[in-house]
Each structure stands twice: as C-alpha cells, then as structure tokens.
C-alpha positions as CSV (number, residue, x, y, z in Angstrom):
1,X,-53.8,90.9,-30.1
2,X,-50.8,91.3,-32.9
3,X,-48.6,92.6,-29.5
4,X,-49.7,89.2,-27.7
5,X,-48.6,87.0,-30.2
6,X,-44.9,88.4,-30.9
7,X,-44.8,88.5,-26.8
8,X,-45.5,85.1,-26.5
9,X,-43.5,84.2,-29.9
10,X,-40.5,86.0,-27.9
11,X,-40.8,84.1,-24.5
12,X,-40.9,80.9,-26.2
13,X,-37.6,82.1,-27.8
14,X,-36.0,83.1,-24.9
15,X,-37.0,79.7,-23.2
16,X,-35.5,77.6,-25.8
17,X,-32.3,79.6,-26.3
18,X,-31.7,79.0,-22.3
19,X,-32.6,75.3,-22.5
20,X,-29.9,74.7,-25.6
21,X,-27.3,76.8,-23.6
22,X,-27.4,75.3,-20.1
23,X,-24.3,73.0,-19.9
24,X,-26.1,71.3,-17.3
25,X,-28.9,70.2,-20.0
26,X,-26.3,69.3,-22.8
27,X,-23.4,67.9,-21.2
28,X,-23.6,64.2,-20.5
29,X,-23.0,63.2,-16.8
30,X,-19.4,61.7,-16.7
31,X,-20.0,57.7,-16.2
32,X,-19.7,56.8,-12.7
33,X,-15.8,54.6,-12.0
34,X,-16.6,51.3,-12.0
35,X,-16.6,49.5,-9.3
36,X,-13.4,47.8,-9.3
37,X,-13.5,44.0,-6.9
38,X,-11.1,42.7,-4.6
39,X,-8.1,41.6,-6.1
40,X,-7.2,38.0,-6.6
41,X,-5.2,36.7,-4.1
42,X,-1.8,35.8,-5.0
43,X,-1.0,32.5,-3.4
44,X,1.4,32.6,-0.9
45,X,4.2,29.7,-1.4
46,X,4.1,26.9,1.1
47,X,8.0,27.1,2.5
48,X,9.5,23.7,2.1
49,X,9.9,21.7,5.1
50,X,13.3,19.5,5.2
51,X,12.3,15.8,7.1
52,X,15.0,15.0,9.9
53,X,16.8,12.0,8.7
54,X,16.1,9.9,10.3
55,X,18.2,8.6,13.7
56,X,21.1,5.2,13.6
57,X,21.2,2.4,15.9
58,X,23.2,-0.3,16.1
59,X,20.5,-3.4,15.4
60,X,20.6,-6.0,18.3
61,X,20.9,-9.6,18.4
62,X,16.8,-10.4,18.4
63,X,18.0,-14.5,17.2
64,X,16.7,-16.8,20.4
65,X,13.8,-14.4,21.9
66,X,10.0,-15.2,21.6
67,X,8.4,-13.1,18.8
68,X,6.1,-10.8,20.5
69,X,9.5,-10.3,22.8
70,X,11.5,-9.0,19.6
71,X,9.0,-7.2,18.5
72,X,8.4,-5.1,21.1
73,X,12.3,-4.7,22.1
74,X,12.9,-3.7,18.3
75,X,9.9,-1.2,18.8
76,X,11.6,0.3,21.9
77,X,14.7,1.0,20.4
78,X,13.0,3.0,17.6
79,X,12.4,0.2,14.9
80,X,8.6,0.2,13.7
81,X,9.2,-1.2,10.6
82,X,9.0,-4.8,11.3
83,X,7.6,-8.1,9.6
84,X,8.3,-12.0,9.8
85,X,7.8,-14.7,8.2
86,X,7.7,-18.5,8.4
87,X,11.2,-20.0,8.6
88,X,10.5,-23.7,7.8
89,X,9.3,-22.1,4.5
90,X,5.5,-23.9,5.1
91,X,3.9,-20.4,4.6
92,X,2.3,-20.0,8.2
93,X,0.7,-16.9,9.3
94,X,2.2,-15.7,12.7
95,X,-1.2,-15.2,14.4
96,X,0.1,-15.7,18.2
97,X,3.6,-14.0,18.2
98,X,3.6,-15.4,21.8
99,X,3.8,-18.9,20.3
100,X,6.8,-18.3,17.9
101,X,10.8,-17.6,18.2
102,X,13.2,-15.9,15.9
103,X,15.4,-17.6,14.0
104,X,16.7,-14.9,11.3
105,X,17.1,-11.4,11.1
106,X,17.1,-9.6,7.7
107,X,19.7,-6.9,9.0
108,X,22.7,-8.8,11.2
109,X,23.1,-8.1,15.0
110,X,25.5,-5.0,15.1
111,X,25.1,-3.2,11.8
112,X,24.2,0.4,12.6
113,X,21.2,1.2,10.3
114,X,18.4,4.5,10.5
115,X,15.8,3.6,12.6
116,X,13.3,3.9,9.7
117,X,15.0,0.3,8.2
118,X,12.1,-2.3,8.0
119,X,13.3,-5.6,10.5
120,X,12.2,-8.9,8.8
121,X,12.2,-11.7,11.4
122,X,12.0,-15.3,10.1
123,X,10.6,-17.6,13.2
124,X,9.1,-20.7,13.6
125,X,6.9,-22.6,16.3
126,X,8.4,-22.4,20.0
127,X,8.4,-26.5,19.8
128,X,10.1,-26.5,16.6
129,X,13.5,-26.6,15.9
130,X,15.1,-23.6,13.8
131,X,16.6,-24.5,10.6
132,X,20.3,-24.1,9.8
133,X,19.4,-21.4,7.0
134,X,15.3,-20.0,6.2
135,X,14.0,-22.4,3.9
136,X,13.2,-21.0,0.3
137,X,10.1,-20.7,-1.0
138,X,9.4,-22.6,-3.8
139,X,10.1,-20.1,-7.6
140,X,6.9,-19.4,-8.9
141,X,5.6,-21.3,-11.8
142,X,7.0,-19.5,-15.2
143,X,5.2,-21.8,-18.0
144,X,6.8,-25.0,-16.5
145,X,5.7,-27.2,-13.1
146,X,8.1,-26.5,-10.8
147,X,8.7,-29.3,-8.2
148,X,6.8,-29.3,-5.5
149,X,7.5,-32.8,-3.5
150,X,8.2,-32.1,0.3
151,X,6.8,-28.0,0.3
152,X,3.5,-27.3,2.1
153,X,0.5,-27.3,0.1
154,X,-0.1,-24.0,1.0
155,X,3.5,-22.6,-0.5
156,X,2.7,-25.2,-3.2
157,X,-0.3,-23.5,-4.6
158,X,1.3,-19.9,-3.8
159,X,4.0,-20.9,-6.7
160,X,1.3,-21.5,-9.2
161,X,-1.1,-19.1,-10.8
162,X,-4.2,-17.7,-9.1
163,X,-6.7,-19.2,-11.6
164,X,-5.1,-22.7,-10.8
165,X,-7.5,-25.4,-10.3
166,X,-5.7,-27.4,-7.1
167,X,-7.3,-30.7,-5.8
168,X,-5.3,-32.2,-2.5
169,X,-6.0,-35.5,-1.2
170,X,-4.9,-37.5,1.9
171,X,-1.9,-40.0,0.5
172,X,-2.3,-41.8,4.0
173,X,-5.6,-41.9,5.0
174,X,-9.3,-40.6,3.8
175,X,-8.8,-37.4,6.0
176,X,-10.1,-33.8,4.6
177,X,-6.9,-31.5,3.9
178,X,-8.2,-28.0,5.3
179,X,-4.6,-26.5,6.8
180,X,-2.9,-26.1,4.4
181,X,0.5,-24.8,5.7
182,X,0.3,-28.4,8.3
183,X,0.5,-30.7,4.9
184,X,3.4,-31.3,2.7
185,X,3.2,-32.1,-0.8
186,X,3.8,-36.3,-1.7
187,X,2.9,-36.5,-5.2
188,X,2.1,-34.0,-7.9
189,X,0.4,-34.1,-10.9
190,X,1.7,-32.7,-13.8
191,X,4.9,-34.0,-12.8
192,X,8.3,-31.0,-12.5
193,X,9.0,-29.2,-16.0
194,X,6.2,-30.2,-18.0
195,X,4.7,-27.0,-19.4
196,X,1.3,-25.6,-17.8
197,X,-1.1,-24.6,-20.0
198,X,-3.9,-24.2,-17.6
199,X,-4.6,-27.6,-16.9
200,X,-5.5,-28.5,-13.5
201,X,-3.2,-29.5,-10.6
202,X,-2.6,-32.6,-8.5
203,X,-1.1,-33.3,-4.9
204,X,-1.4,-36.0,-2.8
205,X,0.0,-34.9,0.9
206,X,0.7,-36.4,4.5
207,X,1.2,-33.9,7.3
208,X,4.6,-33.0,8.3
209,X,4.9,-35.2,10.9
210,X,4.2,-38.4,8.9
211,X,6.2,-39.5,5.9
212,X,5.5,-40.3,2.5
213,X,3.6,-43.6,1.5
C-alpha cells in the first residue's frame, strides 16, 4: 500500500514537472499583426486649366437697325453680352424688341473689343424720333428733392427711396395714372432741394403727348 502511494506521489511529479517545462504551455502566443486598413488616399491635385481669352472684333455700326435686328446681328458676330435701355430717359421696358430702334451704342462702331464686352443699346419706339444724345436719368434723391418736372413718373419715383409714399394725379383730366413710363411729371410736391425726411410725395402729370396745364 506504502509502494502505491510513493508510485502515484511520483507520477503526479513527473506530470507536473512536464507541464511547467513545455514551452508550448508557458510561452504566450505572439499577438497576431494587426490588421492594418487601407491607406488614406492622398488627393490628387486638380491641374489648373488656363480659360482662352477671349476672341476681338471690331464692333459694328448697330445705330439705325430695329432692336431684335441688332441683337441678333451682335449675337452672330460673337457678342452675348448685350442690354438696352430707354433712350428718351422715360424708363420703358423693351418688351417687343421688334417694336424699338437703336439709337446708342455703349462701345462706338469700329473699336475692336473681346467678344465677351457687354453691348448696351439705348433705343426708343420705332415711331419716335431718337434724341440728339440719351437722355439722363434723373440723380437719385440724396437727402434733398431733386427736380423732377418734365421726367416720367416712373423715372421720377425710381430717384426717390423705395419706402416713398408717391400719389400721381391727372393735371388735365380725372383720368387714372396706371403707365407710368407714358406720364411726365407737371408738378411736384415737396418742391426741388427741400430736404426729405420721409414725408410723402406729390406729382401731378399729363402724358407725353399733352402739355402742361
């Protein structure tokens, strides 16, 4: 029984001596490489792109022709850039182009300009006569009226501020004033220079083709 005992005692021994030896057992597994991502992407730089000037052509003579005419012959020598405006200085809109002439061009007949130049024609009504030079627009107000007599209402009211409170009446008749840009001032109220201090505004007005009371 005493023999079984050391046997066994001696086995266990043995067992545990070979455990505590084996590499295997005591060394720690070496940690895996992490897993290393995709790297970030560098951006690439966009390679600048020099714009073509742009090409030079000797403006033409567009004074005389219908609007819509002009336009369209400006467009086909390369001009896009192109605007009018109302040379009789009344503040029209060019609706119909077909219905207007030029009378003015903001770059003279002949001047060799690049094409990308904007083209500002000033016209008025194909019954109308042009004037001798575009007629100003009147200064917008700076603290003082300006004077107003003889403008269209419609340029009239663009010199003052927006807020303005305007009130037009017929000098001639009892007739509603509702275009604007066909009445011309006759009488304003306050009267040119006095200061404005946000009071409101007074015209009476004929249309251009009557006169004054």
């Amino acid at each position: 029984m005493k023999n079984r005992t050391i046997t066994a005692a001696l086995a266990c021994a043995a067992v545990v001596s070979l455990v505590s030896c084996d590499p295997a057992a005591t060394d720690p597994k070496p940690a895996a490489p992490a897993a290393s991502g995709p790297s970030a992407a560098m951006p690439t730089a966009t390679p600048y792109e020099e714009t073509e000037p742009a090409e030079t052509k000797a403006v033409l003579n567009f004074v005389g022709m219908g609007l819509q005419s002009a336009q369209d012959r400006a467009q086909a020598e390369g001009f896009y850039l192109l605007k009018s405006h109302d040379s009789a200085g009344r503040d029209r809109l060019q609706a119909l182009d077909r219905n207007w002439k030029v009378c003015s061009q903001s770059v003279e007949a002949g001047r060799t300009v690049p094409t990308d130049t904007e083209l500002d024609f000033g016209a008025v009504k194909l019954e109308e006569t042009c004037p001798a030079a575009d007629a100003k627009a009147p200064a917008p107000a700076a603290g003082k009226m300006p004077d107003l007599v003889g403008k269209s209402v419609k340029a009239a009211r663009g010199a003052l501020d927006s807020g303005t409170s305007v009130t037009t009446t017929d000098a001639a008749e009892d007739r509603m004033v509702l275009l604007e840009s066909n009445w011309q001032v006759c009488t304003q109220s306050p009267a040119p220079g006095a200061e404005l201090t946000g009071q409101p505004v007074e015209f009476t007005a004929v249309k251009f083709e009557e006169s004054c009371p």
